[in-house]
N, C-alpha and C positions, 0 to 999 in steps of 0.2 A: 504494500500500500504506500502510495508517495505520501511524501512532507506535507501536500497540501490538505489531506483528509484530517489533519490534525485539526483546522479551522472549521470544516464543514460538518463535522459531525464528532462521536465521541469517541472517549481514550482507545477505543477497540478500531478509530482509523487512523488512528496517526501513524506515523509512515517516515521515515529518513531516505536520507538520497545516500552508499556506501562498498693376475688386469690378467897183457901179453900177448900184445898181437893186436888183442881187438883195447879198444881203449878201457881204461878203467872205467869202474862204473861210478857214474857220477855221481858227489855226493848226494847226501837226501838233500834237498832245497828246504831254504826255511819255511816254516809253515807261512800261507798270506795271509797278511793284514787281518782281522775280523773286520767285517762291515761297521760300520755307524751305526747306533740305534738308531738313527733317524737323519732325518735332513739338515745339510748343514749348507750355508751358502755357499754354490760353487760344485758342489756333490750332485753324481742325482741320486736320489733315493732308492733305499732297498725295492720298494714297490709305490706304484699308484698310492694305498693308502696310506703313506708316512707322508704325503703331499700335502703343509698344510692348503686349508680352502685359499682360492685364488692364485695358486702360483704357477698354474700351468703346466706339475711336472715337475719343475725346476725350483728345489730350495735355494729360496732369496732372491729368486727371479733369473730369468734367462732363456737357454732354449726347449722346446718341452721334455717329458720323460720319455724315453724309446721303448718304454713299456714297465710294466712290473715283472721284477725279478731280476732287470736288466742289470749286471754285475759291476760294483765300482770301476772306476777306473783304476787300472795296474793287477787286476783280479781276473782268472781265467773263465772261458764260460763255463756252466754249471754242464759236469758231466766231462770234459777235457781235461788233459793230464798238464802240468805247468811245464811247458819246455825248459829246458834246462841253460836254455841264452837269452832268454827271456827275463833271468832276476840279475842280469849283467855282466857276469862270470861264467867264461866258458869251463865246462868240465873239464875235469882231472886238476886245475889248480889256478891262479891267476895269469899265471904266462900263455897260457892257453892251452900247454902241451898235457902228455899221458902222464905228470909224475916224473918219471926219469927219461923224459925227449926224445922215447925211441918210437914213437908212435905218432904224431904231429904231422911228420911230412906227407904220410901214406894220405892222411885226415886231408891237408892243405891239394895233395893233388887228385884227390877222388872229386871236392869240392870244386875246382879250376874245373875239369874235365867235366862232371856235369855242368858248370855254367856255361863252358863253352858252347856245350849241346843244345844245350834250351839256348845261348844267343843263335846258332845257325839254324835253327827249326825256325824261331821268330821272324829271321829274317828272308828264307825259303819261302814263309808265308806269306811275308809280304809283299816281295817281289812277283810270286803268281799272284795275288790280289790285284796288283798295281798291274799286269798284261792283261788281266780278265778286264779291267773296267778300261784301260785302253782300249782294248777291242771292240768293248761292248760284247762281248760272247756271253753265252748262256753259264758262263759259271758264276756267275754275282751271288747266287746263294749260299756255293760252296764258300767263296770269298768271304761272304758275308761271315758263316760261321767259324771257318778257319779267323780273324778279327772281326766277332761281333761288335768291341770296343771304338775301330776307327771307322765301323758300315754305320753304328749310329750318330757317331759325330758327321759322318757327312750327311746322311740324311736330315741332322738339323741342321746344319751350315745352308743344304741346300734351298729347305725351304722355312725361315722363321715365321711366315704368316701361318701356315699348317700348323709349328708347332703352337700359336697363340690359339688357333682355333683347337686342338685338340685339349686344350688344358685348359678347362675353365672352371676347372677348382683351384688355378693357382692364382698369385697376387693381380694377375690383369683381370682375370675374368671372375675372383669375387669384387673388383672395382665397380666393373660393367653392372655386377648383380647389383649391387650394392644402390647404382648413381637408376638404373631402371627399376630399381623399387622403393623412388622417393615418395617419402609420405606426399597428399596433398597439402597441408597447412604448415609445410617446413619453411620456418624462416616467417612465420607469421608469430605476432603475438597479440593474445586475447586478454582484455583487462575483464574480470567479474569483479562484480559487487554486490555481494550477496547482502540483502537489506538489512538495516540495521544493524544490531548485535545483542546476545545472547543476557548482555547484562547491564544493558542501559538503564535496565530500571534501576538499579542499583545507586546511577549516578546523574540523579536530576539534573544538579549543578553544574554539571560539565555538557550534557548537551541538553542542556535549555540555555545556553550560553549565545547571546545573535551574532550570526555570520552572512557575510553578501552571500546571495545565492543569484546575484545577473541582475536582478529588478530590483532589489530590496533589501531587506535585511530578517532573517527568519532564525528560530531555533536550531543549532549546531547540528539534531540528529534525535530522533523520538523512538518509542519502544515499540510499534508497529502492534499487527492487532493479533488476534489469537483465537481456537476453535470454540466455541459453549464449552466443551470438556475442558480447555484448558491448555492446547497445541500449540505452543507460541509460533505465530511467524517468524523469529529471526532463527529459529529452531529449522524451521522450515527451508527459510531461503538458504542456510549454511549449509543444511544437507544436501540440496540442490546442489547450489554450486559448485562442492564437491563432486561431484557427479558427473556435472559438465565439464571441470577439470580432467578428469580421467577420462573423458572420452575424447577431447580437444589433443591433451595429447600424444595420445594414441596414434592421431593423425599427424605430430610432427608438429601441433604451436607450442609456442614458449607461452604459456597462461600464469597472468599475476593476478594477484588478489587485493583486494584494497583490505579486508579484513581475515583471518581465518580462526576467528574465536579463540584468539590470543592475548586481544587487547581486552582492560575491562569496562571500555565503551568507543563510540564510534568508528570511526571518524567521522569527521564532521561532513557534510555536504558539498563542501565547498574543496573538502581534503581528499574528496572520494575521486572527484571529477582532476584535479589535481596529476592524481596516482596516474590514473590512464595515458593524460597527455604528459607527463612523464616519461610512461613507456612506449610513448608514439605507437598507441597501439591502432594493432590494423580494425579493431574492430572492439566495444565495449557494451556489456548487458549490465543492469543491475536488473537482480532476480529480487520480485516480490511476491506479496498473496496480500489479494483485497480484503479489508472489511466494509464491504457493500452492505446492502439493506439483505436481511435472511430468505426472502422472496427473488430474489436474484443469482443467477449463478452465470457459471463460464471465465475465458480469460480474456483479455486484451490486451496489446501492446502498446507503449506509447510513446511518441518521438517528439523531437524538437522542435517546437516553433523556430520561426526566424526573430533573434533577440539581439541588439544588439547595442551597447551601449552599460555602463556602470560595472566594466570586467567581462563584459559576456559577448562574444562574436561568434552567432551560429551560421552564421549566411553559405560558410563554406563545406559544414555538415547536414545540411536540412537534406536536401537530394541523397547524400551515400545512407544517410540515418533512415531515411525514409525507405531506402531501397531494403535495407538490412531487416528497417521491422514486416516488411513484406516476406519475405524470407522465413524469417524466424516464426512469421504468426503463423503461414504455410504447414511447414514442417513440426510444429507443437501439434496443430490440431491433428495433423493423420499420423502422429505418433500419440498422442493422448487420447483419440476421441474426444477430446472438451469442446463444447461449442464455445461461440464467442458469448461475449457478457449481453447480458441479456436488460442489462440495467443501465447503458451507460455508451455513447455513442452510435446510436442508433442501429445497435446491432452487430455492426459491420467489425467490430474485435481491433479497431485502429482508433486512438486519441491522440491529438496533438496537443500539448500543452506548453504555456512560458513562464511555469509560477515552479517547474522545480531546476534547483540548483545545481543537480549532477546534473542535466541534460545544457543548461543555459551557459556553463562554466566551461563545458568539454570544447575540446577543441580536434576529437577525434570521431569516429561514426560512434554514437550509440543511441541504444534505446533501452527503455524499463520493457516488464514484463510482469502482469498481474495476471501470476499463473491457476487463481480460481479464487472463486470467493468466499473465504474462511466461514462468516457467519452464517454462508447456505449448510444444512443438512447434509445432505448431496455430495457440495466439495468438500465439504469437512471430512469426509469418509474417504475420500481422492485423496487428499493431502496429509494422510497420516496412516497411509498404504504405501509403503515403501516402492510396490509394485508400480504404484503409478508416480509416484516422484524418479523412480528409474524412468518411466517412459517421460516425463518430462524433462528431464535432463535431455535423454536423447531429442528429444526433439530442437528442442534450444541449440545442443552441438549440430545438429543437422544444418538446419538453420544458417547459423553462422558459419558454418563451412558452406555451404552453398553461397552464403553472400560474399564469402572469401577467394573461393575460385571462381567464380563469374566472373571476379574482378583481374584473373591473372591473366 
């Protein structure tokens, strides 16, 4: 309910704007290291579950785990014997020899002799490799597997577009996923101002306090109205707004709050509309609920006259506000069922008003929204059904994302 129903009727309208031979045998090798109990920076872990949450694998951050069970580093795999040049000292003693030097040489030229063999087999291969792909003859597949190592480097030398297009689970093409699955509202940001607050009554003083609202000078911020039972409105609008939070951005806005039932009253009216053009937002609601006459129900939106003069220049919001409360009244009602208000602009679910001070202050699109009328029976029963403040929520984000990318 707006600031203005505080003068027109009673304390149940009032309304504020708000990430030998043969070698010896070689010693026994020392036993290795025992593992870590756990993760240390720099380490990977015994397994996945020594990971604390968030480190990807990598204790104190880094590259991820290569799995569980995966063996520290300088440790052999599970199930292999430790070679014995492997802990840096070749067998039979540190010179390298059998103990008493008569066994070294045989070691040193059995060792030459196979390397030589594996270099002339390698090079064998690669020389027929290198005639088959000169020729182009049909042996490219022998070649290939005789050096599977140099068939695949050439095949990506030959073509790096192929390899992009084959690998779109790597860094290019989760880019691509990434930038063709932008949300619609990314880079938008949505101001709420869920009416009132939860404990103004609390504090007379402070908003009954006069501030400009455009025209005049009115009360800082009021305690809005409440159901017969007792359902307060700022109860109401906060749980809303929340709501519409979570679904805004789901879609990718930055959504600011002018209040979230933190403070123990207002803001002021004057502070509410303030907030939005602050955050140069693309788009701003403050969310209400009427206290109309109990014979009346349904919702209405309501937008900015053209005001302009004593702090207030709406001339260049009337049109986009106007657009937005189109939009939003749209998409509430085929997401709520609520018709329009049945007591109070002839029906039509649209008021334009110059007497409140969130709308006459902003300097960005908004509109109110008096999303049913508390003191009807009817909405009273709407408005403290969760079910259907979920579907008014959705409707409000609908709404406003629709008036959001029309505009893109």
């Amino acid at each position: 309910m707006s600031e203005f129903d505080y003068f027109r009727t009673t304390r149940n309208r009032t309304d504020g704007e708000d990430a030998t031979g043969a070698p010896p045998a070689p010693p026994t090798p020392p036993p290795p290291l025992p593992r870590q109990p756990g993760p240390y920076p720099g380490q990977y872990p015994a397994s996945g579950a020594d990971v604390p949450p968030g480190h990807g694998g990598w204790a104190g951050g880094g590259p991820p785990s290569p799995g569980p069970g995966f063996p520290n580093p300088g440790f052999p795999a599970p199930g292999l014997p430790e070679s014995p040049f492997f802990d840096g000292t070749p067998p039979g003693g540190g010179d390298g020899g059998g103990g008493d030097g008569s066994s070294h040489p045989r070691r040193r030229r059995a060792v030459a002799l196979t390397v030589a063999a594996v270099v002339v087999a390698c090079a064998a291969g690669w020389l027929g490799w290198g005639a088959l792909h000169r020729s182009g003859g049909s042996g490219s597949a022998s070649a290939a597997s005789a050096s599977p190592r140099a068939s695949a480097a050439a095949a990506g030398a030959a073509s790096p577009s192929a390899r992009a297009g084959a690998s779109p689970s790597g860094p290019a093409g989760a880019a691509g996923g990434a930038a063709s699955a932008k949300k619609p509202l990314a880079g938008r940001t949505v101001v709420i101002d869920p009416g009132h607050n939860p404990t103004n009554y609390e504090h007379p003083a402070q908003i009954n306090a006069l501030v400009n609202d455009g025209t005049g000078r009115k009360p800082c911020d009021t305690t809005g109205t409440e159901t017969d039972a007792g359902y307060p409105e700022a109860d109401f609008t906060l749980d809303v707004a929340r709501r519409v939070r979570t679904l805004l951005q789901a879609e990718g806005a930055k959504v600011v709050f002018t209040q979230d039932g933190h403070t123990p009253w207002g803001p002021c009216v004057n502070q509410r509309a303030a907030i939005g053009n602050n955050a140069h937002a693309d788009a701003a609601i403050s969310i209400h609920a009427d206290g109309g006459p109990a014979s009346g129900h349904g919702f209405h939106v309501i937008m900015p006259a053209d005001v302009v003069g004593n702090g207030a220049d709406t001339s260049a919001i009337v049109g986009p506000s106007h657009a937005l409360g189109l939009d939003v009244r749209a998409a509430f009602r085929a997401s709520t069922g609520e018709s329009y208000a049945t007591y109070l602009a002839g029906g039509t679910g649209m008021d334009t008003r110059s007497d409140l001070g969130g709308l006459n202050l902003s300097r960005v699109p908004k509109i109110f929204i008096e999303c049913a009328n508390m003191r009807n029976a009817s909405d009273a029963a709407k408005v403290t059904s969760a079910g259907w403040r979920q579907s008014a929520a959705r409707g409000i984000a609908e709404g406003i994302t629709r008036f959001l990318t029309a505009k893109s």
